[in-house]
Structure formats: structure tokens, C-alpha cells
N, C-alpha and C positions, 0 to 999 in steps of 0.2 A: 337657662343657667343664670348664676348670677355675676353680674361686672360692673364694675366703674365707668360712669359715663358721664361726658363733659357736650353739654349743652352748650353753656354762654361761658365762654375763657373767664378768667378771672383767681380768686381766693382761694382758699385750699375747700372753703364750702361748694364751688364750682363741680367737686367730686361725687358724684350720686351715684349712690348703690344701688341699683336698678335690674329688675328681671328682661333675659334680654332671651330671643333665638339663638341655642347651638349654630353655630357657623360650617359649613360643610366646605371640606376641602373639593377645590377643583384643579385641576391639569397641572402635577409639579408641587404640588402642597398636600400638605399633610393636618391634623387635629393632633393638637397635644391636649389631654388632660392633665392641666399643670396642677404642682405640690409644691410648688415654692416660688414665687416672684420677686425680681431684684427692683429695688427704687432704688430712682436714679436723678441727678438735676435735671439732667434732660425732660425728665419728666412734668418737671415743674418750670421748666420751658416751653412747653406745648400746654401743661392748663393755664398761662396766664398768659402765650399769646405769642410770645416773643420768637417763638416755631409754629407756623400756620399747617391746619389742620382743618378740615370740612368736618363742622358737627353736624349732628352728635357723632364724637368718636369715642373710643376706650383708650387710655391713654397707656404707657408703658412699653419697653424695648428690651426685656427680659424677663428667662424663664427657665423651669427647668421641671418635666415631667414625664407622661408614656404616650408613646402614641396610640391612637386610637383607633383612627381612619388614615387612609390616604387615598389620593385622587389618583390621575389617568397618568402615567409614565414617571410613574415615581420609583427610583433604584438606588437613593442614597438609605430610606432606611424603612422600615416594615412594622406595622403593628406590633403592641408590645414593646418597643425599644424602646430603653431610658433616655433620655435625650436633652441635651439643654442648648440652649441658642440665644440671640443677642440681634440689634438690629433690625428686629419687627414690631412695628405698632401693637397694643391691641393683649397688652400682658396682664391689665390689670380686671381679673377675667376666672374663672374655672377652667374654660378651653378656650385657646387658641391656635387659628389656623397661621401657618407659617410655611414657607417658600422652603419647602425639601431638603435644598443644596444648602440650605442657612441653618441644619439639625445637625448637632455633631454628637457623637456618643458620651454618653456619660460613665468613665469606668465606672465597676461595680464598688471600689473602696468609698467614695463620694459616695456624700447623700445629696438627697435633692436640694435642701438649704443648701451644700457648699457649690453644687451645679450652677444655683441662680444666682450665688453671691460672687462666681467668677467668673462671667463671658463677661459682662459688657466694662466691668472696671478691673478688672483681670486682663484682658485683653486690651483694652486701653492702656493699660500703666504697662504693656509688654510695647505694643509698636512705638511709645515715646521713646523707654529706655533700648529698644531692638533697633528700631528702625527710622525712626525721624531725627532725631542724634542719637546713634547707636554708642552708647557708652561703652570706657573701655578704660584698664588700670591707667592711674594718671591724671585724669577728669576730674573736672567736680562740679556736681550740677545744685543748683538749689530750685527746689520744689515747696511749695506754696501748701498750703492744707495738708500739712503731710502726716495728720492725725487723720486725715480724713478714711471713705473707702480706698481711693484710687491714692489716694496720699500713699496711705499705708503698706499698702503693694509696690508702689513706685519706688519706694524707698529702700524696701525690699530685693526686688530687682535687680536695682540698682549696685547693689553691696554684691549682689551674682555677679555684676559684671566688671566688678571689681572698683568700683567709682567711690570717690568720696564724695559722700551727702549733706549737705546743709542744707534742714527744713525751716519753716516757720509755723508757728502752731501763735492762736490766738489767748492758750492758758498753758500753766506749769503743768496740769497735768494731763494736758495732752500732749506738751513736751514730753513729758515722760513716758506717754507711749508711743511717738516718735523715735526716743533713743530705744527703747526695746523692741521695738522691729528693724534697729539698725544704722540709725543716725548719726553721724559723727559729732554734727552741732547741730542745734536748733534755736533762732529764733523766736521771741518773744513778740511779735509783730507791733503789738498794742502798748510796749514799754521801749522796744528800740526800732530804731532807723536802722530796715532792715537792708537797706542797701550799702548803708556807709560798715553795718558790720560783716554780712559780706564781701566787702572791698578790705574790712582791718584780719577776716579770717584766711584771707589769699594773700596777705604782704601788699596790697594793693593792685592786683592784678586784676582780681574780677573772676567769675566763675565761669567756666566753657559755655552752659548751658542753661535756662532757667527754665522750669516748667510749671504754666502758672494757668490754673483753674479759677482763678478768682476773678477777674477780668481787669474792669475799672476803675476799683480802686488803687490795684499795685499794679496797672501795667507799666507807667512812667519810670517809679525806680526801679520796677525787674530791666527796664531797660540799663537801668545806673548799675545795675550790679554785675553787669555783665564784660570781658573781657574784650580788648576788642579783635572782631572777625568770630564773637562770642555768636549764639542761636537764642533767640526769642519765641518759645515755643506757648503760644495762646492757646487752651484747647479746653477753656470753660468762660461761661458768662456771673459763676456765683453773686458777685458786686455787681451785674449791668452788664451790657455790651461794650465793648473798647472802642470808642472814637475813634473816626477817621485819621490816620497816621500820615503825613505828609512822609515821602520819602528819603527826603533829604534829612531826616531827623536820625535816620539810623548811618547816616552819614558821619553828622557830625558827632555821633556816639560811639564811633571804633567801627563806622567799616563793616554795621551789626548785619542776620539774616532774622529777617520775620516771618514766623510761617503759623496759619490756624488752624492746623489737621483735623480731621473728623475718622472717627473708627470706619466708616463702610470703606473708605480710599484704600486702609490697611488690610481691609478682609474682600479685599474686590473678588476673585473667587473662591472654588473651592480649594484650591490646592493651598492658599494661603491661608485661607480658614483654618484647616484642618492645621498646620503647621503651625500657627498661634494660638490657636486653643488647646492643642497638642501639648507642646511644650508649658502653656500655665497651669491645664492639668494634670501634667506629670512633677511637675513641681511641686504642686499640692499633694501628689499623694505619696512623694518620697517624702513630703517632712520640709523641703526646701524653703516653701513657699507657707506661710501660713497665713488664712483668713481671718481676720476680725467678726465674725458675727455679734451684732451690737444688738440686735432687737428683733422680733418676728408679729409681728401684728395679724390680728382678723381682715381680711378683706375690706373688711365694713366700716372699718378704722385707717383709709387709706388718705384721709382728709389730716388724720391727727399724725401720719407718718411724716407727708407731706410740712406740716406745722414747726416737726420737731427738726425736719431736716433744716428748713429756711431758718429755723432761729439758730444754725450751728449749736446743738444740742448734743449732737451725736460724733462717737469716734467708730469708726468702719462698717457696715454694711447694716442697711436696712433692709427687711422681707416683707411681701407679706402672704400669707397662708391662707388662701383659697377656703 
């Protein structure tokens, strides 16, 4: 079959499209023949290093396809099932083999692009606004790249649960697809100090919550925009990793809570699984929730996804198509 394979970390050239052995599920795993893979930053953390990996490996953490095969005591799902999943190496691929209890059903309104476009930043932008500050009427959180995939949803969400939104977007018109997924204000990041208007769009209070993917460029003032006994919620490296934080610093900033969540903590097993992917694809298929698909690439063109993504080129989800 054919996959993407990363020999020496590095560039987006680091990406080889290379003939590889179908993979055979063993005890608990299953074969997906995927139709749609989701890029992700993460992605582009494991080809340049900053996530360690034993190469050569296949890089990518989403997917969405049929199964194939499956291995020895497998009873979450059967040949044939539509399926899409999140949290396994090994996406950027024709098939891959994947941990059973990690396949969740793909209703039949969903197609495969909207399957692969929603577990990993679908589900991510649910346990921010669910569950690591679980928003609620009254709130108001500001989120970071909120043009972005996970921007875009989060924003989304967000207005589900009744919160006001303040994003920041890097141009007008990604602004403007920030207010039409449901922004209240947005942020100009690259024209204003986005924490001092933050602090002028709260009377000077500061916002409950900040959700920021970008890392080290804006960690400092997400801290400044924040209310105090406010959440610092990190859960991307976009800019870099975030230096080391002395503790005392969220001391003397109100009193703050910092926390750097990752999705697998969120989906630790099945039942929550099921119950977060649940609810984001019911959301998407009453109409609730709607996806941005921005782009769907050839497999083979996984280096120039990668390119497009790092230079912030793109507003909501990348694919690519096996």
C-alpha cells in the first residue's frame, strides 16, 4: 500500500510517499481502509521532532473509513463498519491498523471527509469547552486561532453553551469567518494588543477562560487577559513550546489555574469516547455544529498540506485522500 513515511524528522520534505506492507491487525485491533484523513498540528510535531517517534514511522492521528479485518477478541465493531477514530499514529496511509475500542461509528448522514474532519479537532474543541472549563451562560472565554480547524468549532461550541466569545484571528477575513461561526468579537492580533482589548471588552475585568493553541508567542498576555482566579488553558505548540513557568507568576496575575490538556486524558476510555464523539457527531448532523472543510489533497501531496498549514494559509480542516 501506499503511506507517508518519515525517515529523519525534519521539513515538510521529511514526508515520503513510499510503498509500504498492509499491516495486519493483531489481538484487539482492527484494519481500516481509510477515505479520508484529518491533518493536524500535531502532525507537524512528530515530523519535526518536537514529539518523539522511532523511525521510520507514518505520521498522523486521524481517520475515517471501513473496516477490513479484525484481530483475536474484537467486539466493539465487525468488517464492513464505517468508522472514524482519533488518537492513533499511522493515518497518513491507505490502511490503518487501530486499537478497536479507539473505532467509533460513523452515522450514515456523514461522509467520510466530515468523519476525519471531526474526531480529533472536533473532539478536542468539545472537552475544552465540556470539560476542562466547562462553559456556561455568563462566561466569556477568548480563544486564539479562532479561524482556525479547532478555532472554528470551539467557537462554535462555545455559543452551544451559551458563552460569550472573543477570538483573535491573524487577518479581516478570517475575522469574518470567525464572526460567522459565531463570535461575538474578534481580535485583530497583528494590529491590536490583544490583551489590553480584552480587558477594554470586559469593563476591565478580564475573561474567565483563555484557550490558546498558539503557544509562545501569546502565552504571556493570554495570561494578562485573564480575570483573576481566571484558567490558562495551553493545548497547542503553533509558535514553539511555552517556557518554563515559575509558579509564582500566576500568583502575582490573579490568583490564575494553568493547565496543558491533551485529548487522550479526555477520551481515556470507552465510555467517554463514545460520549464525546457522540454528542460532536450529533451535532453535526442536526445542523448544530458545522464543519469547515477547507481543502482535500492527494496523499502524495502531504508535504504541501503540511507547508500550507505552517504558513497559516488555511481557515478549518485539512484532508487528505488516500
Amino acid at each position: 500500500m501506499k503511506a507517508i513515511q518519515v525517515h529523519e524528522t525534519g521539513g515538510p520534505e521529511a514526508l515520503r510517499y513510499e510503498e509500504i506492507a498492509v499491516p495486519q491487525p493483531g489481538p484487539g485491533q482492527a484494519l481500516v481502509r481509510l477515505h479520508s484523513i484529518g491533518v493536524n498540528f500535531i502532525d507537524v510535531y512528530f515530523r519535526i521532532g518536537l514529539y518523539k517517534a522511532e523511525a521510520p514511522f507514518t505520521p498522523a492521528m486521524e481517520g475515517a473509513g471501513v473496516v477490513e479485518a479484525v484481530g483475536a477478541d474484537v467486539t466493539h465493531v465487525k468488517v464492513g463498519d464505517r468508522v472514524a477514530y482519533a488518537m492513533c499514529r499511522g493515518s497518513y496511509a491507505e490502511c490503518a491498523v487501530v486499537p478497536a475500542w479507539q473505532l467509533v461509528p460513523l452515522p450514515e448522514p456523514l461522509s467520510y471527509e466530515q468523519g476525519a474532519a471531526a474526531m480529533l479537532q472536533g473532539m478536542t474543541a468539545h472537552y475544552l469547552a465540556r470539560s476542562t472549563f466547562a462553559l456556561k451562560a455568563g462566561d466569556t472565554c477568548l480563544g486564539h486561532a479562532a479561524a482556525g480547524g479547532v478555532g472554528l468549532l470551539l467557537v462554535q461550541m462555545a455559543k452551544i453553551c451559551g458563552a460569550r466569545v472573543i477570538g483573535t484571528t491573524g487577518t479581516a477575513e478570517k475575522a469574518a469567518r470567525a464572526k460567522a461561526a459565531g463570535a461575538d468579537e474578534v481580535i485583530l492580533y497583528n494590529e491590536q494588543d490583544f490583551a489590553a482589548e480584552a480587558k477594554r471588552m470586559t469593563g476591565g475585568k478580564g475573561v474567565d477562560v483563555v484557550y490558546d493553541s498558539v503557544g509562545a508567542s501569546t502565552f504571556e498576555k493570554s495570561l494578562d487577559s485573564l480575570m483573576p482566579r481566571g484558567m490558562m488553558v495551553s493545548y497547542g505548540n503553533a509558535s514553539g513550546a511555552v517556557p518554563p513557568v515559575a509558579p509564582l507568576v500566576l500568583n502575582q496575575k490573579g490568583s490564575l489555574f494553568l493547565t496543558r490538556p491533551t485529548l487522550a486524558h479526555y477520551c481515556a476510555d470507552r465510555a467517554e469516547l463514545e460520549q464525546r464523539a457522540g454528542e460532536v457527531m450529533g451535532w453535526i448532523a442536526s445542523g448544530q455544529l458545522r464543519l469547515t472543510l477547507e481543502h482535500s489533497y492527494p496523499l502524495a501531496e502531504a508535504a504541501q498540506a503540511h507547508r500550507d498549514l505552517e504558513a497559516r494559509k488555511t481557515m478549518g480542516k485539512l484532508l487528505l485522500r488516500p
